[in-house]
SERO-940033 format. One record per atom (N, C-alpha, C): residue in one letter; x, y, z. Coordinates in Angstrom, 2 decimals. Example, Ala and Ser with C-alpha at 12.3 -4.5 7.8 and 13.67 -1.06 7.14 Angstrom:
BEGIN
{balo:A&xx:13.19&yy:-5.69&zz:7.80} .
{balo:A&xx:12.30&yy:-4.50&zz:7.80} .
{balo:A&xx:13.20&yy:-3.30&zz:7.80} .
{balo:S&xx:12.85&yy:-2.25&zz:7.08} .
{balo:S&xx:13.67&yy:-1.06&zz:7.14} .
{balo:S&xx:12.90&yy:0.03&zz:7.87} .
END
This chain:
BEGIN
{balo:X&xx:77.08&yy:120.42&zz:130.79} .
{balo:X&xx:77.03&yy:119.38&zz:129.77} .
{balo:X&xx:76.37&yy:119.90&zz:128.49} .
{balo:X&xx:75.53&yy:121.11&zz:128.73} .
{balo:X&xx:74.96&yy:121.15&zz:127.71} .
{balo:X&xx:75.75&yy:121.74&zz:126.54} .
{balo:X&xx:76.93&yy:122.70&zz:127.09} .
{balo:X&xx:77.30&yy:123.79&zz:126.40} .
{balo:X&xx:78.55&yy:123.03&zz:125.39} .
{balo:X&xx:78.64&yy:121.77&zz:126.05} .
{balo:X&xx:79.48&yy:120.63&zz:125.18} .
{balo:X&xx:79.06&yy:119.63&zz:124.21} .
{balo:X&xx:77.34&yy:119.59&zz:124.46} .
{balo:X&xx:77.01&yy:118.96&zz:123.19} .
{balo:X&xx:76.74&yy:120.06&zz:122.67} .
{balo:X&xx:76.09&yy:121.51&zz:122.64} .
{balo:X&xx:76.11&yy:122.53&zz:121.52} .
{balo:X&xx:77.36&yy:122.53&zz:121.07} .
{balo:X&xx:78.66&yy:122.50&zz:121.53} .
{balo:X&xx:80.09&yy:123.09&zz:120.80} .
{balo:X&xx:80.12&yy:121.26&zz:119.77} .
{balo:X&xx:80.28&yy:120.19&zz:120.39} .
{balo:X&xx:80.44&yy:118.98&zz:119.67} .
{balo:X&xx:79.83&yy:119.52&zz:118.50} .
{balo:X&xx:77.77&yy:120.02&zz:118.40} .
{balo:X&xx:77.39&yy:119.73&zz:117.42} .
{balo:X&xx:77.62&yy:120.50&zz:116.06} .
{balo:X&xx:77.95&yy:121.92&zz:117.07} .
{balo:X&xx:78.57&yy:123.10&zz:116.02} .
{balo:X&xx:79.67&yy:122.86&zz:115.00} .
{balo:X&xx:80.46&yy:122.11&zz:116.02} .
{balo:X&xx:81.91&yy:121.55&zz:115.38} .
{balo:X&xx:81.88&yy:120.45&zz:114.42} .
{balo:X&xx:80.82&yy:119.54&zz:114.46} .
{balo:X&xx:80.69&yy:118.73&zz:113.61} .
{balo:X&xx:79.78&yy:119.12&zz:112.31} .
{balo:X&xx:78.90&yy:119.92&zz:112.56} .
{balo:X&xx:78.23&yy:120.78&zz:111.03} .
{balo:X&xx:79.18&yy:121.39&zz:110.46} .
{balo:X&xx:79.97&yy:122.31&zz:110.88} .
{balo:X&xx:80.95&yy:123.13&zz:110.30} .
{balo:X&xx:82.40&yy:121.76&zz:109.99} .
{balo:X&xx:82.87&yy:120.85&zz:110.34} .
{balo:X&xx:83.56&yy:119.85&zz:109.58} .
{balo:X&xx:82.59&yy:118.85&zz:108.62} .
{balo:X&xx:81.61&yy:118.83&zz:108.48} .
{balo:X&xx:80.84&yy:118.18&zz:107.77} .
{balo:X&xx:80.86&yy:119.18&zz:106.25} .
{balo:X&xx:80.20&yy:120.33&zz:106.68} .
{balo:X&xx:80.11&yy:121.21&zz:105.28} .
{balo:X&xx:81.50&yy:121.81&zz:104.84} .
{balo:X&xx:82.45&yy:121.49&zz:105.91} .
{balo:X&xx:83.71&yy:121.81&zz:105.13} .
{balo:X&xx:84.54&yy:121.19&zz:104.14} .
{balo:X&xx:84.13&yy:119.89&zz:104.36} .
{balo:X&xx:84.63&yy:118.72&zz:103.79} .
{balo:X&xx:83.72&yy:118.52&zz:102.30} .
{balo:X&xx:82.41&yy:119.15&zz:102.88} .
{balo:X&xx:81.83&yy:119.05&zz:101.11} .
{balo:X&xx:81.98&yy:119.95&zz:100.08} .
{balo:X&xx:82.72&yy:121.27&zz:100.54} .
{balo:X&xx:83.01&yy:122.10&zz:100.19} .
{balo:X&xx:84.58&yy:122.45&zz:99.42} .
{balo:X&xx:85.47&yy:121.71&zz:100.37} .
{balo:X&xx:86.37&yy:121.05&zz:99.42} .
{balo:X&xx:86.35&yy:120.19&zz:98.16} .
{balo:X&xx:85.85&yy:119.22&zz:98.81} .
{balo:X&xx:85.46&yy:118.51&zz:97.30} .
{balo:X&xx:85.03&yy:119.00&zz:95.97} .
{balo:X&xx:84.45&yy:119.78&zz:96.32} .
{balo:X&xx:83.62&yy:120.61&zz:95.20} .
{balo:X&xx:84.35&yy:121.29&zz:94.60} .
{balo:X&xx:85.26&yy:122.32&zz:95.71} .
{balo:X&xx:86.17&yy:123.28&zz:95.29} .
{balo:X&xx:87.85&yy:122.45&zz:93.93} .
{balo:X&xx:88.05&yy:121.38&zz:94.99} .
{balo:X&xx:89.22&yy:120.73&zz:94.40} .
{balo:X&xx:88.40&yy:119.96&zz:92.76} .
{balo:X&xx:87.32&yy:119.32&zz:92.33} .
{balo:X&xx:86.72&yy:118.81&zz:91.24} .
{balo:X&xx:86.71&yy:119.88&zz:90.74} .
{balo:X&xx:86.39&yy:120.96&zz:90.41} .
{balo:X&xx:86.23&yy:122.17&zz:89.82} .
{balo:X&xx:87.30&yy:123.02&zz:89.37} .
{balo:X&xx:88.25&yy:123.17&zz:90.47} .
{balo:X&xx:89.96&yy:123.63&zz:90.17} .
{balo:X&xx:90.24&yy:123.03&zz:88.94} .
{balo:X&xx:90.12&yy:121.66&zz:89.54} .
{balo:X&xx:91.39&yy:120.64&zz:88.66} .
{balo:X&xx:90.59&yy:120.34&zz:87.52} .
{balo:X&xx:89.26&yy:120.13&zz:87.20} .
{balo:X&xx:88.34&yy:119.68&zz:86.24} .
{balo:X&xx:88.69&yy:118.22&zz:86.11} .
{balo:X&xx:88.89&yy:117.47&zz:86.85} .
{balo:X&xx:89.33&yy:116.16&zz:86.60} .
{balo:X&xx:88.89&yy:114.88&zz:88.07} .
{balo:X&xx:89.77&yy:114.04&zz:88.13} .
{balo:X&xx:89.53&yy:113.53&zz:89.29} .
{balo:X&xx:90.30&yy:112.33&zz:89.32} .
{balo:X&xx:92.09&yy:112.84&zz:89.66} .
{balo:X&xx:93.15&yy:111.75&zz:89.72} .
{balo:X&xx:93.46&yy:111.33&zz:90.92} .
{balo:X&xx:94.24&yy:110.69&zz:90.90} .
{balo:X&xx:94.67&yy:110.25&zz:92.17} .
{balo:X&xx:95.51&yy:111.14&zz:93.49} .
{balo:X&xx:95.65&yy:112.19&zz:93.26} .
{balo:X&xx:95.47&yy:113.46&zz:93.87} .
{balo:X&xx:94.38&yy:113.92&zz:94.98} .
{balo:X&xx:93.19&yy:114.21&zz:93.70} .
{balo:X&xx:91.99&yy:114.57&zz:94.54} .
{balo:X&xx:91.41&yy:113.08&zz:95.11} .
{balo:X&xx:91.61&yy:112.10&zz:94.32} .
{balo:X&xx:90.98&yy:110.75&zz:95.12} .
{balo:X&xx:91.44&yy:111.01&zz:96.85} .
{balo:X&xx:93.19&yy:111.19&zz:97.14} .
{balo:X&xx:93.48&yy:111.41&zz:98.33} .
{balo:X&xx:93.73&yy:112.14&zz:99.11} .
{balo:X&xx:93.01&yy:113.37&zz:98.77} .
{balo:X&xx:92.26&yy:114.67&zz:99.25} .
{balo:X&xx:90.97&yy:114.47&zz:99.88} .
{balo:X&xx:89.71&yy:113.65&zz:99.04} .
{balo:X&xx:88.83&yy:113.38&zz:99.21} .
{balo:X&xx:88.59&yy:111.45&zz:100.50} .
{balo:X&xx:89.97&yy:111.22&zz:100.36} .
{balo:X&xx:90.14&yy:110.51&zz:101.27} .
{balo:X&xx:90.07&yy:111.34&zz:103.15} .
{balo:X&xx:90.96&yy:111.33&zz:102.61} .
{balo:X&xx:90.91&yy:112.57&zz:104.56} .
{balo:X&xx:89.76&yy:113.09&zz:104.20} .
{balo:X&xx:89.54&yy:113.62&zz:103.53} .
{balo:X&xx:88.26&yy:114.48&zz:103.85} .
{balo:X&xx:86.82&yy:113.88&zz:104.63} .
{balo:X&xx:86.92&yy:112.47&zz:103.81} .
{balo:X&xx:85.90&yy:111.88&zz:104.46} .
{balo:X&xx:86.28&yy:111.34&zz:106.00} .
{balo:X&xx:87.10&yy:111.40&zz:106.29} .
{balo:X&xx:87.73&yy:111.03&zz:107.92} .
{balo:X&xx:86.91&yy:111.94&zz:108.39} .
{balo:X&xx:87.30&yy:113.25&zz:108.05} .
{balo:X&xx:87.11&yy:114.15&zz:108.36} .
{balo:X&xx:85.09&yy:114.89&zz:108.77} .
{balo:X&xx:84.97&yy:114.11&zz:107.84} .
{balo:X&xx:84.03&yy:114.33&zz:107.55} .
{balo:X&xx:82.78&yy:113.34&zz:108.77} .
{balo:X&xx:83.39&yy:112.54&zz:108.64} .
{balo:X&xx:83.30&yy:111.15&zz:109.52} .
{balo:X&xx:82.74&yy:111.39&zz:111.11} .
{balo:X&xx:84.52&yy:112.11&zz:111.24} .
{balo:X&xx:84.26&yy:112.58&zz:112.42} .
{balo:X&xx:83.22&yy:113.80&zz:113.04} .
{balo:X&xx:82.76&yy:114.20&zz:111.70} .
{balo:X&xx:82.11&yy:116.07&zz:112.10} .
{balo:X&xx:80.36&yy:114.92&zz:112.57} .
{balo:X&xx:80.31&yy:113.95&zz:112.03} .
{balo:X&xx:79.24&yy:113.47&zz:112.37} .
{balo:X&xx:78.85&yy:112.62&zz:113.72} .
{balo:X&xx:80.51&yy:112.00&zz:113.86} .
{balo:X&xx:80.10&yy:111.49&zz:115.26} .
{balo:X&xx:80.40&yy:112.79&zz:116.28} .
{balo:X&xx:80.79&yy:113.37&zz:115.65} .
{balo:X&xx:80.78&yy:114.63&zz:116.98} .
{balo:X&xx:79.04&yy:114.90&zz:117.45} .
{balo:X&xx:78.28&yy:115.26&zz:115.89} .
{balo:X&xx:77.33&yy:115.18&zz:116.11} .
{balo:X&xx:75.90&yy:114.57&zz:116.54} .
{balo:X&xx:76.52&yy:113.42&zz:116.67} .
{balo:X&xx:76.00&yy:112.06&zz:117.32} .
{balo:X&xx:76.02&yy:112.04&zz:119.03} .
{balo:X&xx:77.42&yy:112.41&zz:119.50} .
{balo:X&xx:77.57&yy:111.99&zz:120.60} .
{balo:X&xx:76.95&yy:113.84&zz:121.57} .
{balo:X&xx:77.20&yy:114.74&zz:120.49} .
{balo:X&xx:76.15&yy:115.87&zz:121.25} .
{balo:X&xx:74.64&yy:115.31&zz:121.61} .
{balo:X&xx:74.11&yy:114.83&zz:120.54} .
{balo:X&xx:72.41&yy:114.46&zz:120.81} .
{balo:X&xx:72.60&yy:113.49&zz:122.03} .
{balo:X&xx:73.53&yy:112.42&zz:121.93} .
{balo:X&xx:73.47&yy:111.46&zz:122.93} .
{balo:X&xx:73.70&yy:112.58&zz:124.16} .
{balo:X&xx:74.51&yy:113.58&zz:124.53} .
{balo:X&xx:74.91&yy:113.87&zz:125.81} .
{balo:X&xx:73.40&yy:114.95&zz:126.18} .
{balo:X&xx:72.87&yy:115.24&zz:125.18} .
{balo:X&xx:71.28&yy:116.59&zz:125.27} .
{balo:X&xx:69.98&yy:115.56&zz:125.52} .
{balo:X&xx:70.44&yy:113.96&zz:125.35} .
{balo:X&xx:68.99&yy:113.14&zz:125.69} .
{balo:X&xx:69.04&yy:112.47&zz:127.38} .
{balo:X&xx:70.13&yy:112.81&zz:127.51} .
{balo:X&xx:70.63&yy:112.15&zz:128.88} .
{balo:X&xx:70.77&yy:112.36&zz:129.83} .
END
């Protein structure tokens, strides 16, 4: 169990900072912020979403 909340939590830091890292990258490309990057930055936050409950449900499975 354990080696599945380390991979959950790994997996969810690394989709967390990936997703902020896009953002950054795509505002900067484009110098702007149309409706394009609005729905870029849409998934992303799904995405992003999820890198956290991954990391949620690791702590829950390492307290238990």
């Amino acid at each position: 169990m354990e080696i599945l909340a380390e991979t959950l939590d790994i997996v969810g830091k690394i989709m967390v900072s990936y997703t902020a890292l896009m953002v950054h990258h795509r505002v900067r490309k484009e110098h702007k912020i149309d409706e394009k990057v609005f729905k870029d930055m849409k998934s992303e936050q799904i995405i992003g979403l999820l890198g956290i409950l991954f990391m949620i449900a690791a702590y829950i499975i390492l307290i238990i």
